[in-house]
VEXTIMI-521485 format. One record per residue (C-alpha): residue number from 0; chain; x, y negated, z. Coordinates in nm, 2 decimals, padded with zeros to 4 digits. Last residue first. Example, Ala and Ser with C-alpha at 12.3 -4.5 7.8 and 13.67 -1.06 7.14 Angstrom:
node nr:1	kette:A	c1:01.37	c2:00.11	c3:00.71
node nr:0	kette:A	c1:01.23	c2:00.45	c3:00.78
! end
This chain:
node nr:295	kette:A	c1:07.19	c2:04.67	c3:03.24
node nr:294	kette:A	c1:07.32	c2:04.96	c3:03.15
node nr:293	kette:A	c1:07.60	c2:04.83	c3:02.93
node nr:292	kette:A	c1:07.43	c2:05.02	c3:02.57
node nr:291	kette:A	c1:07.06	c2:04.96	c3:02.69
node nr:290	kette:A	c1:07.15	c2:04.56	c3:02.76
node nr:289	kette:A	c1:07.35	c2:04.59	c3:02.39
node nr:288	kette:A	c1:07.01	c2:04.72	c3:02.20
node nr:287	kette:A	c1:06.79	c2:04.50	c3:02.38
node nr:286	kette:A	c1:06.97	c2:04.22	c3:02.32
node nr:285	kette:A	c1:07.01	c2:04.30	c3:01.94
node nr:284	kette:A	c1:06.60	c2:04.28	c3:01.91
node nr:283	kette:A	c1:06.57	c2:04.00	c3:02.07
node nr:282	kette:A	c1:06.80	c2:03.81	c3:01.86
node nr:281	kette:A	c1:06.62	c2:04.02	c3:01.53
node nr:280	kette:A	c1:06.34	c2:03.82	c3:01.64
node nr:279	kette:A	c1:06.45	c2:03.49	c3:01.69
node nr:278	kette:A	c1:06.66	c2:03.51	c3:01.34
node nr:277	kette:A	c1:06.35	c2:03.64	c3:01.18
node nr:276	kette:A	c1:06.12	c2:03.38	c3:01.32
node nr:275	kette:A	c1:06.38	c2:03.11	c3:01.21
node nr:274	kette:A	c1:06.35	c2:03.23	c3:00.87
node nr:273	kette:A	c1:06.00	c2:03.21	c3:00.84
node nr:272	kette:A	c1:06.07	c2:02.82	c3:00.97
node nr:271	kette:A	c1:06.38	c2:02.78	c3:00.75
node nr:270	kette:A	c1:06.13	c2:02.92	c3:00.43
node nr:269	kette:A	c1:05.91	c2:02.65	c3:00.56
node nr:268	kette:A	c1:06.12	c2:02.39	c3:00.58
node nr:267	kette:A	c1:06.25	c2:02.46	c3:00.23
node nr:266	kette:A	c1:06.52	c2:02.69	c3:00.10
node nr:265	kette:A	c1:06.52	c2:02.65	c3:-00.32
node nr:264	kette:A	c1:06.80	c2:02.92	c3:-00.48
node nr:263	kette:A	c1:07.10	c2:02.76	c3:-00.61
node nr:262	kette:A	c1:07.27	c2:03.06	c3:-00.70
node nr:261	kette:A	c1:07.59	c2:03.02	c3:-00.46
node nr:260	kette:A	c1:07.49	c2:02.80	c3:-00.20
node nr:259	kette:A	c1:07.14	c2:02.94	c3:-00.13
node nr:258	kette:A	c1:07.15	c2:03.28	c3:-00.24
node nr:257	kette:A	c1:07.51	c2:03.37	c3:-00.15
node nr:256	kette:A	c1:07.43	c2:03.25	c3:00.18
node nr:255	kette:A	c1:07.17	c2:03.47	c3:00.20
node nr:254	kette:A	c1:07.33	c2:03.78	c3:00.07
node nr:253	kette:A	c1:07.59	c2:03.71	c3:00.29
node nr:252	kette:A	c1:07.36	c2:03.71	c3:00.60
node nr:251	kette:A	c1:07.17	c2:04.01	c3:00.49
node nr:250	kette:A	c1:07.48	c2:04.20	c3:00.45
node nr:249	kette:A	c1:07.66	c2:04.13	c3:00.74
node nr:248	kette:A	c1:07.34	c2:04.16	c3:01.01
node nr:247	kette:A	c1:07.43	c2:04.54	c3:01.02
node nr:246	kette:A	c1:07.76	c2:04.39	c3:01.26
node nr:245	kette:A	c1:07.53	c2:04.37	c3:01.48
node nr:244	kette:A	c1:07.34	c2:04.70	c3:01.49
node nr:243	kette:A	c1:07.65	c2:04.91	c3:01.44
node nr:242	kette:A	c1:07.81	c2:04.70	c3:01.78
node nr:241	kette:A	c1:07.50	c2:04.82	c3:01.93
node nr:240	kette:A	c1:07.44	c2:05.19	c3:01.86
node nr:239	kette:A	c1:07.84	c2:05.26	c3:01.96
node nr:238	kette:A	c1:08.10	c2:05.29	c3:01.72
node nr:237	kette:A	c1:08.32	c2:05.61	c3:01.58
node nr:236	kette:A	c1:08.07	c2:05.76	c3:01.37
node nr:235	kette:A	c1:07.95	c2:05.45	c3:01.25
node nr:234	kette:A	c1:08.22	c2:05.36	c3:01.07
node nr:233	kette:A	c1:08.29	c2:05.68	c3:00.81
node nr:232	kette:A	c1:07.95	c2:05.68	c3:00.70
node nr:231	kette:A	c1:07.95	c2:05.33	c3:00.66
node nr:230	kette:A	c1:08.27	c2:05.39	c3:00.46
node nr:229	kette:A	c1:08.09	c2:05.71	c3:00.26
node nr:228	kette:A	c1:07.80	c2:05.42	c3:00.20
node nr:227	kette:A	c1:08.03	c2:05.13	c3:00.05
node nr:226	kette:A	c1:08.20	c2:05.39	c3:-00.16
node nr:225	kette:A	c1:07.92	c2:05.55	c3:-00.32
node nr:224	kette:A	c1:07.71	c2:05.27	c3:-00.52
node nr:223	kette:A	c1:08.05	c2:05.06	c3:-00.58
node nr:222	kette:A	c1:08.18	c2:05.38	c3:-00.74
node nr:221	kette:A	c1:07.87	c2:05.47	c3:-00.93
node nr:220	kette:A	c1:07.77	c2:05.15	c3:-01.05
node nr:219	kette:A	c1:08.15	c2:05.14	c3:-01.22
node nr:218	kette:A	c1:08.04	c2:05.30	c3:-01.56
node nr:217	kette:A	c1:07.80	c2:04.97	c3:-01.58
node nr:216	kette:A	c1:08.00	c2:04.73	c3:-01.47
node nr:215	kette:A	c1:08.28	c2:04.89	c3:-01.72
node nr:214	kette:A	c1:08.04	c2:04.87	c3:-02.00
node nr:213	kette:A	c1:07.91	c2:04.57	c3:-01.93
node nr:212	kette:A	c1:08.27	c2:04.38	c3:-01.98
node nr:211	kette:A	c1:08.37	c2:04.59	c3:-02.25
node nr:210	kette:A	c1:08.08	c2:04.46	c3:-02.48
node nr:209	kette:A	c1:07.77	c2:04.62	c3:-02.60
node nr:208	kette:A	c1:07.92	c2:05.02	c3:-02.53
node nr:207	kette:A	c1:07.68	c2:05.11	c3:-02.29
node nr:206	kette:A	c1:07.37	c2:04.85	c3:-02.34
node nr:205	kette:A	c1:07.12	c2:05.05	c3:-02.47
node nr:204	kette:A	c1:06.85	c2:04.97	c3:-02.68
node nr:203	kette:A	c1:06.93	c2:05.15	c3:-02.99
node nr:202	kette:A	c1:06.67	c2:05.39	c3:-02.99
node nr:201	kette:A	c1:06.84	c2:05.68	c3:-03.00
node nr:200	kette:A	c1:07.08	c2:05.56	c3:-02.72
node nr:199	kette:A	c1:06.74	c2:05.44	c3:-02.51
node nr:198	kette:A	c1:06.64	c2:05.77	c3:-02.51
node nr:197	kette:A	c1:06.93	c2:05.91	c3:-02.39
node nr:196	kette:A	c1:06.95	c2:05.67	c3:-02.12
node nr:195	kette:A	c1:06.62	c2:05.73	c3:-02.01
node nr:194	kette:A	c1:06.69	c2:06.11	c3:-02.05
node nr:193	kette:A	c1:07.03	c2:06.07	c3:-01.84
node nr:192	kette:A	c1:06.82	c2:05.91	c3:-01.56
node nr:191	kette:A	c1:06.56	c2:06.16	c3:-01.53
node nr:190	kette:A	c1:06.78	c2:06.44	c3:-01.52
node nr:189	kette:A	c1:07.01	c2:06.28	c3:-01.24
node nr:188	kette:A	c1:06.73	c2:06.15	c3:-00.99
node nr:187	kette:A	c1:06.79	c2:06.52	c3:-00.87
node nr:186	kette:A	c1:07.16	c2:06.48	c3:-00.88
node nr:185	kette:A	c1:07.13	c2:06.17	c3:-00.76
node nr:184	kette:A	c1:06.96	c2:06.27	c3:-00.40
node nr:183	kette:A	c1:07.14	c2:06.57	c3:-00.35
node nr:182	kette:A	c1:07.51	c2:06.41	c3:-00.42
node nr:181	kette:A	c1:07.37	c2:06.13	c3:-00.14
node nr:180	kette:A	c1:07.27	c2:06.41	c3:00.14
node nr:179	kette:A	c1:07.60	c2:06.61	c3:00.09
node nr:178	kette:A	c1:07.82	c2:06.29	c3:00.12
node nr:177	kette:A	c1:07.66	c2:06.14	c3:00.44
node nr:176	kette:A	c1:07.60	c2:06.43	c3:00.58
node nr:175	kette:A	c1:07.30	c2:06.70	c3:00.66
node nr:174	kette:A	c1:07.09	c2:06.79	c3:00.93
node nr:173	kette:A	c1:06.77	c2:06.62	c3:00.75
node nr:172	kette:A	c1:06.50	c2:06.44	c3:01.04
node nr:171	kette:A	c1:06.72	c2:06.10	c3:00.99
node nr:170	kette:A	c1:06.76	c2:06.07	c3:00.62
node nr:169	kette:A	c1:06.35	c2:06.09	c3:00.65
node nr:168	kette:A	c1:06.33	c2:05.78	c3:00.84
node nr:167	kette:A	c1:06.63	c2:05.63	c3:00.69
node nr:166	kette:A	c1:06.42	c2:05.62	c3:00.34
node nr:165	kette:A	c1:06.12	c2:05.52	c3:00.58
node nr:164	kette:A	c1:06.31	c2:05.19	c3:00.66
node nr:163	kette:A	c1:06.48	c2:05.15	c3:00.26
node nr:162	kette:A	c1:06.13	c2:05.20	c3:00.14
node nr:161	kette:A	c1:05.93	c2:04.95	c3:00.39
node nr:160	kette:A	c1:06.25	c2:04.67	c3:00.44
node nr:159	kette:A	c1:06.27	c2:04.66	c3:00.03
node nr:158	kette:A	c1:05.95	c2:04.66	c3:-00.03
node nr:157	kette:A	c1:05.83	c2:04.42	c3:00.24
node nr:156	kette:A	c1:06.13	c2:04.17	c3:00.09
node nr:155	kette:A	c1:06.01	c2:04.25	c3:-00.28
node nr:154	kette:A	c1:05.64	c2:04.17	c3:-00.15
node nr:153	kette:A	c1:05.66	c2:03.85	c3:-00.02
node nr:152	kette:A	c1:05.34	c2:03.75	c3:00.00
node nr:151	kette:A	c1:05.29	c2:03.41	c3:-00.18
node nr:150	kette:A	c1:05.21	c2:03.09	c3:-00.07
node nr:149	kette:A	c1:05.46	c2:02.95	c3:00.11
node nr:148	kette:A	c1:05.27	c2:02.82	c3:00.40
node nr:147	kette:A	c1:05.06	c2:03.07	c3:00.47
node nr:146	kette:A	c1:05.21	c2:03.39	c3:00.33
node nr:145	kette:A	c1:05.57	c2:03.23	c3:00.47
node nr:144	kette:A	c1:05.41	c2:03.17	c3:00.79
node nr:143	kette:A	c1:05.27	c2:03.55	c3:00.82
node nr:142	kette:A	c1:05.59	c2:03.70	c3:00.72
node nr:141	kette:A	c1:05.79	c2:03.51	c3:01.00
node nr:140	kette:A	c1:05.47	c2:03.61	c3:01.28
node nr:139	kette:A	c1:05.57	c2:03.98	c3:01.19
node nr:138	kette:A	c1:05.88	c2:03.87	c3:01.29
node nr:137	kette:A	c1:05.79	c2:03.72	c3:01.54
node nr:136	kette:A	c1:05.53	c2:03.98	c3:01.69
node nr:135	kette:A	c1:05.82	c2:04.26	c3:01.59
node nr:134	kette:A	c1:06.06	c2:04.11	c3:01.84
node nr:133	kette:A	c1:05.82	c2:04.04	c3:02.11
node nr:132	kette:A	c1:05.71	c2:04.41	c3:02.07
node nr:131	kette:A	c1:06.13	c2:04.48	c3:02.08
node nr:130	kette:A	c1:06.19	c2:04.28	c3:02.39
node nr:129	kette:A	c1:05.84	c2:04.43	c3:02.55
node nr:128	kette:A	c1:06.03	c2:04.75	c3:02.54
node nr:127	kette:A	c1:05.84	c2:05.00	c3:02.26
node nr:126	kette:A	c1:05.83	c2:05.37	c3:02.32
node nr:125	kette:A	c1:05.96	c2:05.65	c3:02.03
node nr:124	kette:A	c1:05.62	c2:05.83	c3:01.91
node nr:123	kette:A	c1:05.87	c2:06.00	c3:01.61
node nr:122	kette:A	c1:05.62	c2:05.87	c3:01.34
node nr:121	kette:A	c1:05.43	c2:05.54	c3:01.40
node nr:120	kette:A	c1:05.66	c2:05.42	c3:01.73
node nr:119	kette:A	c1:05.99	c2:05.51	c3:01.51
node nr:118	kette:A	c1:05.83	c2:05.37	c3:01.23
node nr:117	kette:A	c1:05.77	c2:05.03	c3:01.40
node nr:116	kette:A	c1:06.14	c2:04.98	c3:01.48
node nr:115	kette:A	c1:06.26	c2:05.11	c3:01.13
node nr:114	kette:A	c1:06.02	c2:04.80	c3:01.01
node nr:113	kette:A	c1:06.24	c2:04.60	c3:01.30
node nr:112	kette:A	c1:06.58	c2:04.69	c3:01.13
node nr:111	kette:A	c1:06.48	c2:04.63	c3:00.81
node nr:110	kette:A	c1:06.36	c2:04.26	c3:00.84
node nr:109	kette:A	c1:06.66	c2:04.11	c3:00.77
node nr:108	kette:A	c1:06.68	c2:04.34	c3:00.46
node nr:107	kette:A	c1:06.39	c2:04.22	c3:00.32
node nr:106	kette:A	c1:06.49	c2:03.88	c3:00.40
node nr:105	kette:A	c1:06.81	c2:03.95	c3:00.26
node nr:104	kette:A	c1:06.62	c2:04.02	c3:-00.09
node nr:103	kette:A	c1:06.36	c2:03.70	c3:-00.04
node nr:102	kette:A	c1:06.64	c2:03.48	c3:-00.10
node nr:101	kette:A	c1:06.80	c2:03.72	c3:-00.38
node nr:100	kette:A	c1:06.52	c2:03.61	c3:-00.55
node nr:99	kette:A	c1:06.62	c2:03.48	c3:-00.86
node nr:98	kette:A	c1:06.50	c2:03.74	c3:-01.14
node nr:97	kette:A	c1:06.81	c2:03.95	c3:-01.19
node nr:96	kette:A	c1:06.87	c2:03.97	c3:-00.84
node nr:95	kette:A	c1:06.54	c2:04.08	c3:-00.73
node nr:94	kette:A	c1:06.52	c2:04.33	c3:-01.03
node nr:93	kette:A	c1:06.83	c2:04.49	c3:-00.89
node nr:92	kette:A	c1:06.69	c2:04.48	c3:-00.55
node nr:91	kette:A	c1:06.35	c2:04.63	c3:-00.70
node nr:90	kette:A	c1:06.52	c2:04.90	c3:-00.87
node nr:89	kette:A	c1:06.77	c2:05.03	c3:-00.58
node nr:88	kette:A	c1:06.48	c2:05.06	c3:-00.33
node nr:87	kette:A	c1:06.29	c2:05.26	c3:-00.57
node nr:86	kette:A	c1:06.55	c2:05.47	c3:-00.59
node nr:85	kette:A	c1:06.62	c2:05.54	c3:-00.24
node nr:84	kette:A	c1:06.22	c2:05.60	c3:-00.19
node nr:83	kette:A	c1:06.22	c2:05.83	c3:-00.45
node nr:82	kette:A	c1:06.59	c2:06.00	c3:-00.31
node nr:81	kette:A	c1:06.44	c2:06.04	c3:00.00
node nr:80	kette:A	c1:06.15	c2:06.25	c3:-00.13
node nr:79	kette:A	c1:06.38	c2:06.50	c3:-00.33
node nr:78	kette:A	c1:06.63	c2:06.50	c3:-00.01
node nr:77	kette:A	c1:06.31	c2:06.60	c3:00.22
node nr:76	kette:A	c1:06.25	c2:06.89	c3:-00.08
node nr:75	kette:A	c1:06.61	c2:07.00	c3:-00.07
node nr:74	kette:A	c1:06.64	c2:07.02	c3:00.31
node nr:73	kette:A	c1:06.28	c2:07.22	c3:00.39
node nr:72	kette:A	c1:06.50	c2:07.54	c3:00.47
node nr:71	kette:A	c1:06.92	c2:07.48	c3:00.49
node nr:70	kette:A	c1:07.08	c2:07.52	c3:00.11
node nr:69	kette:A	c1:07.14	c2:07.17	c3:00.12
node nr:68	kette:A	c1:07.39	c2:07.24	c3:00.39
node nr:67	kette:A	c1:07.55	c2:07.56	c3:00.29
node nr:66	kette:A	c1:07.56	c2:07.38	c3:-00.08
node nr:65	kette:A	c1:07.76	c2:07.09	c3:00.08
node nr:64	kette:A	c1:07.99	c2:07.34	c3:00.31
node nr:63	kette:A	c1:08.08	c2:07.52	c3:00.04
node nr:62	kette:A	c1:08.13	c2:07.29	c3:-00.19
node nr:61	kette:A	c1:08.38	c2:07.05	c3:00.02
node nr:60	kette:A	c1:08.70	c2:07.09	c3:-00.19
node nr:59	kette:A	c1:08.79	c2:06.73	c3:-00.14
node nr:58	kette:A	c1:08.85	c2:06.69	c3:-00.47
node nr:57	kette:A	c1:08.54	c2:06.87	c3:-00.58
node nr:56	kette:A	c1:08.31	c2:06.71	c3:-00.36
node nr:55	kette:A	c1:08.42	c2:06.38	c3:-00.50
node nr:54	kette:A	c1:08.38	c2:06.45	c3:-00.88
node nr:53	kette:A	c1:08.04	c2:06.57	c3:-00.78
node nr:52	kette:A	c1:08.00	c2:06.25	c3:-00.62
node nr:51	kette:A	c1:08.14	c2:06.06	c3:-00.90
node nr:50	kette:A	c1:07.93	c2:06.20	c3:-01.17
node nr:49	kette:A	c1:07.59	c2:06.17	c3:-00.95
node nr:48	kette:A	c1:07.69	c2:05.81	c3:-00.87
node nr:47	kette:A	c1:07.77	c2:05.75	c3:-01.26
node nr:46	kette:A	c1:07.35	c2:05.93	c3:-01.34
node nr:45	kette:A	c1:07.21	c2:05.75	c3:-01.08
node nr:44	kette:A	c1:07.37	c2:05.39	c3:-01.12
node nr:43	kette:A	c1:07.35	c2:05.42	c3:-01.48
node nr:42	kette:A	c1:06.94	c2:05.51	c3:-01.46
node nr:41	kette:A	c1:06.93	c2:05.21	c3:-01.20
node nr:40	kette:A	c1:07.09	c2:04.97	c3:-01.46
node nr:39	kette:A	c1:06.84	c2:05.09	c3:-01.70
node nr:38	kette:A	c1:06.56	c2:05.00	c3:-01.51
node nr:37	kette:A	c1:06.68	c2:04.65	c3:-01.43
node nr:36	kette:A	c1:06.71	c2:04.52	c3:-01.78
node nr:35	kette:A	c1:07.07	c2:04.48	c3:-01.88
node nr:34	kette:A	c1:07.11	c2:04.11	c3:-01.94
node nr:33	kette:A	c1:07.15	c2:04.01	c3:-01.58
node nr:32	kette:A	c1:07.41	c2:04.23	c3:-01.55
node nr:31	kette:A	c1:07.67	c2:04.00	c3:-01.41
node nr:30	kette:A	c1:07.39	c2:03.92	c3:-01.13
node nr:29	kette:A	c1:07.42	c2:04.26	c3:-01.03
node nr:28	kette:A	c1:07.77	c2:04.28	c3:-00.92
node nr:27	kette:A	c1:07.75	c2:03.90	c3:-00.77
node nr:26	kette:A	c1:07.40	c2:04.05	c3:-00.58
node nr:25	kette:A	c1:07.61	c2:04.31	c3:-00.45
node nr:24	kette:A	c1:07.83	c2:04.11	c3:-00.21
node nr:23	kette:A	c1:07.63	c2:04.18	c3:00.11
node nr:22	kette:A	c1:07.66	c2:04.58	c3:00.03
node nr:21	kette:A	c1:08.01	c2:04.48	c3:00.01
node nr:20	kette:A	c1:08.02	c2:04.33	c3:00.33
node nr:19	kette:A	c1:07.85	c2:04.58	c3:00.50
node nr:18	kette:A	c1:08.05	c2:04.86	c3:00.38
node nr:17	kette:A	c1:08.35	c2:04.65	c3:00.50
node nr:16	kette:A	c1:08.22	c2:04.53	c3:00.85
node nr:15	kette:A	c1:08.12	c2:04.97	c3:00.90
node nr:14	kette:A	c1:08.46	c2:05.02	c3:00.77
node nr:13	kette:A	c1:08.68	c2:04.79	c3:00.93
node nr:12	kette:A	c1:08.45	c2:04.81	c3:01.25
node nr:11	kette:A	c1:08.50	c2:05.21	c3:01.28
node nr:10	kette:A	c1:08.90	c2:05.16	c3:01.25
node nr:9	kette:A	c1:08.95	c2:04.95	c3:01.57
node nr:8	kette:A	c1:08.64	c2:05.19	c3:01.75
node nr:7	kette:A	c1:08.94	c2:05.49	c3:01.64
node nr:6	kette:A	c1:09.23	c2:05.29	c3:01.74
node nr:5	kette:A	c1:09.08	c2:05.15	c3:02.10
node nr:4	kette:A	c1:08.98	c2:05.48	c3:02.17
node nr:3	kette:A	c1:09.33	c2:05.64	c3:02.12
node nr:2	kette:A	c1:09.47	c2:05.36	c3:02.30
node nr:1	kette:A	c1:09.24	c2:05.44	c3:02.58
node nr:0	kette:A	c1:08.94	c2:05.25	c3:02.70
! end
C-alpha cells in the first residue's frame, strides 16, 4: 500500500470511528432532553438540520450540483419516502431514550446489519452464504429468546433495525450524495416540523426558550444530526466493505455500555443469552464480509 493509500484509509477510520462514536454517544444528548417530549424534539431536529444544511450548501457553493441531483426523475419522491422512514427512526430512538431503553435501542442497531441482510435477498435478489443464513438463524433465534424468556417483543429494537434497514434500502437505489440526499429529506419533513412547532408556540407548550440549557440542545439537533453523517460520508469512501462493517459495531456497543453502566438499565441472563445470539451472529456475519474482502 502506498503512503498515499495509507493517508487516505488513515483518514477514512477517524471519520467513519468518529461518526460512529458520536452516533454511540446520542443517548447522553437525548437523555438531557428528557423533558421535552419526544415529538417535539424530532420537529427541532428536522426543522435545525434543514437550517444547517441549507446553510451548508451555500458555503460550500454546492447548489448546482444538489438541485441537478434531486432534479434527476423518481429522486424527489424516493427522498420523500426515505425521509418517513428516517424520521420515524429518529422518533422512536428519542423516545427510547427518554423512556429507559437504550438497552433495547443498540439491540436494534445490532441487528441492523443482518435486517439489511434479509432485504437485499427480499428486494435486490442478492444470494445468501450459509455464513450469513447462519447469521440471520441466530439472530433471528436472539429475538425469539428474548420473546420467550423475556416476555415482551421487542418492538423499538425491530423498529429501529426495520426502518433504519429499508431507509438504507431506498438511500441505496437514489444516485445522489450524502449532503444532497439529507437537505432533501428535511426540507420536506421541514413544513411539518415548523407547523408543530408553531403550534406548540401558540399554545404555550414549547420548550424553546424554557431555559438556556434546552434551548441550545435544542438549536444544536441540527449540527449533531448532520455532522456525524457528512463524516461517515466522508469515511467510507476511502475504506473497504469490511473495515466499514466493523468499525459499524461502535455505536451499538457504546450505546450498550452506556445503558448498562451509565443508566442503570437491568441486563439479566436472559438479555446476555439474546445478546449472545447477536454477538454470534453479527461474528459470522463480519467473517464473511473480511474472507470475501482477502479472497479467501
Amino acid at each position: 500500500m502506498t503512503s498515499t493509500a495509507q493517508r487516505q484509509q488513515s483518514i477514512g477510520v477517524a471519520a467513519a470511528a468518529a461518526a460512529y462514536l458520536v452516533w454511540g454517544l446520542f443517548p447522553l444528548y437525548f437523555h438531557a432532553l428528557q423533558g421535552v417530549p419526544a415529538g417535539e424534539v424530532l420537529a427541532h431536529r428536522v426543522a435545525w438540520s434543514a437550517l444547517f444544511m441549507a446553510a451548508l450548501v451555500t458555503a460550500l457553493r454546492r447548489w448546482p450540483t444538489v438541485l441537478l441531483q434531486l432534479r434527476r426523475p423518481g429522486v424527489m419522491r424516493t427522498l420523500t419516502a426515505s425521509a418517513l422512514l428516517i424520521s420515524t427512526n429518529w422518533l422512536v430512538y428519542i423516545w427510547a431514550v427518554q423512556s429507559g431503553r437504550v438497552l433495547e435501542a443498540s439491540l436494534g442497531y445490532f441487528i441492523t446489519p443482518l435486517v439489511s441482510v434479509l432485504l437485499g435477498v427480499v428486494f435486490l435478489r442478492e444470494p445468501l452464504s450459509r455464513r450469513q443464513v447462519a447469521a440471520v438463524a441466530l439472530a433471528a433465534a436472539g429475538v425469539l429468546w428474548m420473546v420467550l424468556r423475556v416476555g415482551k417483543v421487542p418492538w423499538v429494537a425491530l423498529t429501529l433495525a426495520g426502518s433504519f434497514g429499508l431507509y438504507g434500502l431506498l438511500r441505496k437505489q437514489v444516485p445522489v450524495d450524502a449532503v444532497a440526499g439529507l437537505l432533501a429529506e428535511v426540507v420536506v419533513l421541514a413544513p411539518l416540523a415548523v407547523g408543530w412547532l408553531l403550534w406548540l408556540t401558540w399554545r404555550g407548550a414549547g420548550h424553546l426558550g424554557s431555559s438556556p440549557g434546552v434551548t441550545a440542545l435544542l438549536t444544536l439537533t441540527g449540527v449533531v444530526t448532520a455532522v456525524p453523517l457528512l463524516l461517515f460520508a466522508m469515511g467510507v469512501r476511502r475504506l473497504s466493505l469490511a473495515t466499514a462493517g466493523l468499525l459499524l459495531y461502535l455505536n451499538p456497543t457504546t450505546q450498550f455500555a452506556l445503558a448498562v453502566w451509565r443508566f442503570g438499565e437491568a441486563f439479566t441472563i436472559s438479555h446476555a443469552v439474546a445478546f449472545g445470539c447477536i454477538w454470534a451472529s453479527l461474528a459470522l456475519y463480519s467473517s464473511e464480509a473480511i474472507l470475501r474482502r482477502t479472497g479467501e
